[in-house]
C-alpha positions, 0 to 999 in steps of 0.5 A: 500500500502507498500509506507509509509507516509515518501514515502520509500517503504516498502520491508521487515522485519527483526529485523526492517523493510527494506525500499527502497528509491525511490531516490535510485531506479535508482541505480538500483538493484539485485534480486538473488537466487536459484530456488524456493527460492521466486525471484518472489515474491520480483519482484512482491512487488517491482513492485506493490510498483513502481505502486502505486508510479506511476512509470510504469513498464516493466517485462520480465515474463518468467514462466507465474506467473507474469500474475496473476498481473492483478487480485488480490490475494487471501488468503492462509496459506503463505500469512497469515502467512506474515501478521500476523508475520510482522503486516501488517495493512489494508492488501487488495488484488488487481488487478493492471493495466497491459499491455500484449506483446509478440513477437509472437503477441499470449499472447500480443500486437505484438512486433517488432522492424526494422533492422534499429533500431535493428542496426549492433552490436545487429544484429551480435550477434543475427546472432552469426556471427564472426568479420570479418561476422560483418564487412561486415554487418557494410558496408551492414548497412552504405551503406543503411543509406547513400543511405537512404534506411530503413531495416525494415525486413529480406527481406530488409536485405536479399535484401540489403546483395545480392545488396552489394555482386552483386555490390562489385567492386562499393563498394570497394574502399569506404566501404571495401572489401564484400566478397562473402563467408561472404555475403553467411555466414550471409544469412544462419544466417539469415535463422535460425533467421527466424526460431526462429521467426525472421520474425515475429520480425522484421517488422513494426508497430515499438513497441513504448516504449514511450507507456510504460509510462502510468497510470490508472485512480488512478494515478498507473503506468502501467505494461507492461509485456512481455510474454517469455514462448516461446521468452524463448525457444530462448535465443539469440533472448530474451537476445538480445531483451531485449537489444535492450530496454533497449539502446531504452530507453537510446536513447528516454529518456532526462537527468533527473538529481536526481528524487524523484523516477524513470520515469519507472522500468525495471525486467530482468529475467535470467538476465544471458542471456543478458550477456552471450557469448556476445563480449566484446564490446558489453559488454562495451556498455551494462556496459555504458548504465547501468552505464549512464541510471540512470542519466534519471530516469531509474531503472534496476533491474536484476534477476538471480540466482547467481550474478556472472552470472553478469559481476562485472562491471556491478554489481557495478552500483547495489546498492540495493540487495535482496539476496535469499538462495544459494545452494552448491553442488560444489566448485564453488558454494561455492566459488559464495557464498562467493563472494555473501557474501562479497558484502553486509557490514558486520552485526556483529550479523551473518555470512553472508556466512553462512545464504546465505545457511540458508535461507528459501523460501521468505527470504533474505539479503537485502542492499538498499542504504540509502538518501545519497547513502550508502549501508546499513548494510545487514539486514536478512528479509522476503519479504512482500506478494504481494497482486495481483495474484500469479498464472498465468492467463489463455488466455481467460482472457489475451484475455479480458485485449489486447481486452480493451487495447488502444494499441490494434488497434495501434500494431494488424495490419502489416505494410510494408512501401517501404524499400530496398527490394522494392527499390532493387526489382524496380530496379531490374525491371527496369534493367531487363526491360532495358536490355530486351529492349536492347536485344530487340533491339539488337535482331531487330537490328540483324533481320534488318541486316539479311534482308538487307543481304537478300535483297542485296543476293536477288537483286544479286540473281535477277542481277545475273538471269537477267544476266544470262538471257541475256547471255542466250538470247545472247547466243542463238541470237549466235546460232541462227545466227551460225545456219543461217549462217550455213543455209546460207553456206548450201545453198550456199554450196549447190547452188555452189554444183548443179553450180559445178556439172553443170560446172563439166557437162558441162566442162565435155562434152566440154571435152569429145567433146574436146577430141574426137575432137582431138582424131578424129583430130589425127587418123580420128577416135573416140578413145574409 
């Protein structure tokens, strides 16, 4: 092992050997240099030195090659060349112990974290939502939290955002104004986070990073290697996850004051992501939490390829750096390496500016602080070879490592506890219940007026009838007696008619007799 009896690790040699104090790890460091120039391979060293240290690890492995971790290495020309140059003694080839995780759940334990947890200020950067969009989703955040409603996924968020926008007048007075416009914005985000793999992100079983911090059977901490081919495909949502770790682990961790080495080691590869296009108060945070987790025990170590990728406030909390070769095709090349230049202490016997660009593969300027803290005199050295794999390992073999992992059971399976979304959808159930039940009765209500109106129509329908009957029956009792009366007169029209007719006769008669009586009493004759 590279850790020596005097507990300094062994990192590179020069003119003399580099040493790097483990008490001086958590200052935390850089490795940078161009592609190909042998970034990995110091990750590699200084993560199998932390191992053997006991010292777990986390690496973010973009390219693959730092899989090979789990197996050991092989002879080859390079790495023999190493040994004989720098004299290395009792070199062995070994495997280390390794964790795999990838966000996608395909090459590692699934990796996922809650909307909660995740929080509004990483969330509006991953969503890449503007101040007044990240404003609304602050109010959507605090309205969860005090109704104690957990986000555990997008469709607690997207349930939660559609709650908030539906009841904003509620919300006004309190939380602010949520309108319907930036409500509409973040959803569309929210689609194309989807997209990218957010759902599969976001959710439960929560990765629990104190997990991270385990050992093996010989007392080496474990490497937990996250797997970025893909994640890097989406840099927003790698940057921002590996973010999210890095505050997770503020949070978890206790203070620890100054340790003989770190409680776990953090590799950020294209470290530049984490910074890039990121607000300034976000970067404010990320500067406060680097600046503070040291005090906990933690070593970050960044790697990149030019170090002005890295904000200066941020560089300055670095005390430990491997510096590989530099190209420049540009004037801003240039000027990056001579800014690269002037952050190590001069050594008197070259040009630091000139070997950055002199420098063959696996190769570097190196500065470590020293037991008091001071940044050594940069020093022009080889790195020493890693002794496990230097390929990438093939799935079949990830297979068998997740297989006979002790996470394995803990992370395969979903989980969905009730959140917002159920919260929201039940009482959108039970409104929408509620409100069929009003409608119901308001629609029974209406049904039991109509009948009452048809009733009282009917009855008066019915009086109506009966009414009408009787003034029928009346009307008809009137004919009738009209008729009889009519009959009557007849009748009496008719009897005095044949009395008439009988007296007419009669008179008549006594007339006619009358009249020839006096006829026949004036002349003594009948008159004609």
């Amino acid at each position: 092992m590279y850790t020596e009896d005097n507990g300094k690790i062994w990192l590179a040699t020069g003119s003399e050997r580099v040493y790097l104090e483990p008490a001086m790890a958590n200052r935390h460091g850089l490795i940078a240099g161009a592609t190909g120039t042998g970034k990995t391979v110091t990750l590699k060293v200084v993560a199998e030195s932390f191992s053997e240290m006991g010292v777990p690890t986390f690496i973010a492995d973009i390219k693959g090659d730092v899989s090979g971790m789990c197996l050991p290495g092989s002879e080859n020309k390079h790495i023999r060349r190493s040994i004989d140059t720098m004299n290395i003694e009792n070199f062995t080839y070994t495997s280390f112990p390794v964790r795999f995780f990838d966000v996608y759940g395909k090459l590692g334990h699934p990796v996922r974290t809650t909307i909660s947890d995740m929080g509004p200020e990483l969330l509006a950067r991953l969503l890449g939502l503007n101040d007044t969009q990240s404003g609304v989703l602050r109010i959507v955040f605090r309205i969860a939290d005090d109704k104690g409603w957990l986000l555990l996924d997008l469709k607690d968020l997207r349930s939660m955002l559609q709650h908030v926008a539906d009841h904003g007048n509620e919300y006004k007075i309190r939380y602010g104004n949520v309108s319907a416009q930036s409500v509409g914005a973040i959803q569309r985000a929210l689609l194309t986070l989807e997209d990218e793999g957010g759902d599969i992100f976001f959710g439960e079983p929560q990765l629990d990073i104190a997990d991270w911090f385990d050992w093996d059977e010989n007392g080496r901490g474990v490497m937990n290697i996250l797997e970025c081919a893909e994640l890097f495909q989406h840099p927003l949502l790698y940057s921002t996850f590996l973010l999210w770790m890095l505050t997770e682990l503020y949070e978890l961790l206790p203070e620890a004051g100054d340790l003989d080495k770190p409680k776990i080691a953090f590799f950020f590869d294209e470290a530049h992501l984490l910074f890039k296009d990121a607000p300034k108060a976000l970067l404010e945070k990320v500067e406060q939490v680097v600046r503070l987790i040291r005090s906990k025990g933690v070593s970050v170590w960044f790697i990149t390829q030019n170090p002005m990728d890295i904000p200066e406030t941020v560089l300055a909390q670095i005390g430990n750096r491997v510096q590989h070769a530099l190209r420049a095709y540009t004037p801003n090349e240039q000027k990056a390496i001579r800014a690269a230049a002037k952050s190590f202490r001069v050594n008197d016997d070259f040009d630091t500016e000139t070997v950055l660009q002199e420098l063959a593969t696996g190769e570097a300027l190196v500065s470590v602080l020293d037991p008091k803290g001071i940044p050594g005199v940069v020093q022009r050295a080889n790195i020493l070879p890693p002794r496990s794999s230097m390929n990438a390992v093939e799935p079949a073999v990830i297979g068998t490592v997740i297989a006979n992992s002790p996470l394995r059971d803990k992370y395969t399976e979903t989980e969905d506890r009730e959140s917002a979304y159920e919260i929201l959808s039940a009482a959108a159930e039970e409104e929408a219940k509620a409100k069929a039940e009003a409608e119901k009765a308001k629609e029974e209500e209406r049904l039991a007026k109509e009948e009452e109106k048809k009733r009282i129509a009917e009855a008066k329908a019915k009086a109506a009838e009966e009414k009408a009957k009787e003034a029928e029956a009346k009307r008809k009792e009137a004919e009738k007696r009209a008729k009889e009366r009519e009959k009557a007169q007849k009748a009496k029209a008719r009897k005095n008619s044949a009395l008439g007719k009988a007296a007419s006769s009669a008179m008549n008669s006594v007339g006619r007799e009358v009249g020839r009586q006096l006829i026949r009493g004036l002349f003594g004759t009948l008159k004609k």
